[in-house]
C-alpha positions in Angstrom: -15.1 22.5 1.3 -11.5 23.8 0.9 -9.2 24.5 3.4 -5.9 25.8 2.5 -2.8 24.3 3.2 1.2 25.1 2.7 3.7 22.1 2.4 7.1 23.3 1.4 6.1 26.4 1.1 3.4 25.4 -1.9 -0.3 26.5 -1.3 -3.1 23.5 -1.9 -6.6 23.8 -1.5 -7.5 20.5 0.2 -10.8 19.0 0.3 -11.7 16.9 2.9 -14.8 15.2 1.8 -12.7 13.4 -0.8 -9.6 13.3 0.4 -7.5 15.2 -2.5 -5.6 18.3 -2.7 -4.7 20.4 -6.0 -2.1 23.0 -6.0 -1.5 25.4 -8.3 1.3 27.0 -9.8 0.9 30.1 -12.3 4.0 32.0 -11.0 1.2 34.3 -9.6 -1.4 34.9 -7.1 -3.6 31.6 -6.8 -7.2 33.5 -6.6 -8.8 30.1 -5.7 -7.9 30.8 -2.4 -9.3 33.5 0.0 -6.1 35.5 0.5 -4.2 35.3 -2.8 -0.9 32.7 -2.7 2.3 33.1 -4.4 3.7 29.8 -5.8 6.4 29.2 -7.6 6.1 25.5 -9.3 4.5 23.8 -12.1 0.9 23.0 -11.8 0.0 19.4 -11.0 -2.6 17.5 -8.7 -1.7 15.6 -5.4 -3.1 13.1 -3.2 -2.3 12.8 0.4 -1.8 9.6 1.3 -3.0 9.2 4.9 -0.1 9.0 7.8 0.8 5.2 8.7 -0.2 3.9 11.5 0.6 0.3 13.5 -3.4 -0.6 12.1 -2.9 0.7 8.3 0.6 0.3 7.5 0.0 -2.6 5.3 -2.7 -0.4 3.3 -0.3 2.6 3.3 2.7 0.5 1.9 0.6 -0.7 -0.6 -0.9 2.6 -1.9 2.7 3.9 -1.7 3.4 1.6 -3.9 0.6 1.7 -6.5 0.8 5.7 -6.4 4.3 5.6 -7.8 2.6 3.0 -11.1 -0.5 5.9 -11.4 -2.4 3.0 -10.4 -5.8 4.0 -7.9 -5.8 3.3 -4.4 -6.7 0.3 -2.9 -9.3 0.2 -0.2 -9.2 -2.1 3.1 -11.3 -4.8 3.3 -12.2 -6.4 6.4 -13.3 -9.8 5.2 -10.1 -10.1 3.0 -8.6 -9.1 6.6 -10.4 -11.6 8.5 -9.3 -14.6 5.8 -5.4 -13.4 5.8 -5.6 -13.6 9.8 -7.2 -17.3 10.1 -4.8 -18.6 7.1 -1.6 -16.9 8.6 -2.7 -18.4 12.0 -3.1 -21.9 10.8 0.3 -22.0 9.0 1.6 -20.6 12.0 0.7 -23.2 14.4 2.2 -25.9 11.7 5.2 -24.6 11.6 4.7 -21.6 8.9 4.7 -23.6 5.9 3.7 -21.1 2.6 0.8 -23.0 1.5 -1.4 -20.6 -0.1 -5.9 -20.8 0.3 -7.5 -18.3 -2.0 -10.6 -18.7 -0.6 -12.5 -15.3 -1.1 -9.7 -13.6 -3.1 -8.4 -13.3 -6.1 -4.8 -13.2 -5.4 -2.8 -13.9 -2.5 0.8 -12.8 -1.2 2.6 -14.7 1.3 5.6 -14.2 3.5 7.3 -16.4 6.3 9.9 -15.7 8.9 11.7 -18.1 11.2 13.8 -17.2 14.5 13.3 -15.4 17.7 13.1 -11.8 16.2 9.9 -11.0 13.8 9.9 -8.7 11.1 6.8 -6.9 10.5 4.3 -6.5 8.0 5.7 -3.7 6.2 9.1 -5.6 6.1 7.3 -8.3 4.1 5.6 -5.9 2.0 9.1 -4.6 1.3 10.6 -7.5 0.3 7.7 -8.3 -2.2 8.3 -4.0 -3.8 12.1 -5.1 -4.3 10.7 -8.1 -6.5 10.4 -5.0 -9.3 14.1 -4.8 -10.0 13.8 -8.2 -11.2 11.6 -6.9 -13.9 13.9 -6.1 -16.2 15.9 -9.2 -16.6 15.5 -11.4 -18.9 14.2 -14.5 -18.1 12.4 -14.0 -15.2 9.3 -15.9 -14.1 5.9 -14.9 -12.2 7.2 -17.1 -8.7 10.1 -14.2 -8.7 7.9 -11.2 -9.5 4.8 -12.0 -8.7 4.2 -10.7 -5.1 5.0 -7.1 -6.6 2.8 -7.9 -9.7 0.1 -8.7 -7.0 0.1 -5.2 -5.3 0.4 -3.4 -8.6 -2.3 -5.5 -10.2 -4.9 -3.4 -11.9 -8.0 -5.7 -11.7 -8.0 -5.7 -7.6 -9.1 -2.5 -5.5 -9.1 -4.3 -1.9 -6.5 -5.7 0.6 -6.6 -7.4 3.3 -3.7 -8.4 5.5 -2.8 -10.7 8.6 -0.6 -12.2 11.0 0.2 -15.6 12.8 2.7 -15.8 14.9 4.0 -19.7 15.8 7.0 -20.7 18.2 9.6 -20.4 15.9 7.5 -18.4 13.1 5.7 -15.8 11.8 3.0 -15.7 8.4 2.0 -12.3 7.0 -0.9 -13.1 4.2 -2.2 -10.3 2.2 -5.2 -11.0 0.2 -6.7 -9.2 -2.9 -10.0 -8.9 -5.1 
């Protein structure tokens, strides 16, 4: 079922079961719609990526991400979760050491922080994007670039991410397969 909606003024008939939107622009009436639209753009499909929230940020940062490479979303996956969470909370409690355990995945990101103020996940999750300007420069190995090749990787379709907070640390782990 469509439902029509206007962002910036563009019309897009969204469809809820599968969580995509097209618009269309012809420079004249849109007759997919009920009541004809006016756009004025250049046709072209978009996905909505869902609004972030304190529980999905990590899976919305990486989509972000992966929608800006054409690369498809990845899904959340609670086990991946559940392994991120016990390995961030055992490096935690010895002192946030980045030792990684791919138990269950296929890849693995880690990130440490040390002090009395935390980042959070999507800070980490930042830090491992940036690793793409690296890129370009010649030279440049997988331990420099290979959180961001993790997250644009296009042989995973889950995530899974977790915390362990120590008492002078903090592990993010985000897990992939």
């Amino acid at each position: 079922m469509y439902r029509l909606v206007y962002f910036l003024g563009i019309g897009f008939a969204f469809d809820f079961a599968s969580s995509s939107a097209t618009g269309s622009a012809t420079g004249s009436a849109c007759t997919i719609f009920a009541n004809p639209v006016t756009v004025t753009t250049v046709t072209y499909t978009y996905w909505a990526l869902p609004s972030p929230t304190p529980d999905n940020i990590w899976l919305y940062e990486h989509n972000r991400e992966r929608r800006l490479t054409s690369l498809t979303d990845l899904q959340a996956d609670p086990q991946l979760s559940d392994l991120a969470i016990s390995l961030s909370t055992s490096l935690a409690l010895r002192g946030c050491p980045l030792e990684h355990n791919i138990t269950g995945a296929s890849r693995q990101n880690l990130y440490a922080a040390y002090g009395t103020t935390f980042p959070n996940v999507s800070d980490a999750i930042s830090m491992w994007i940036d690793e793409k300007n690296l890129l370009s420069k010649p030279g440049v190995t997988f331990e420099e670039t290979g959180h961001y090749l993790n997250i644009v990787a296009e042989d995973i379709s889950k995530v899974g991410c977790g915390s362990g907070i120590g008492q002078d640390c903090v592990v993010i782990t985000c897990n992939y397969s």
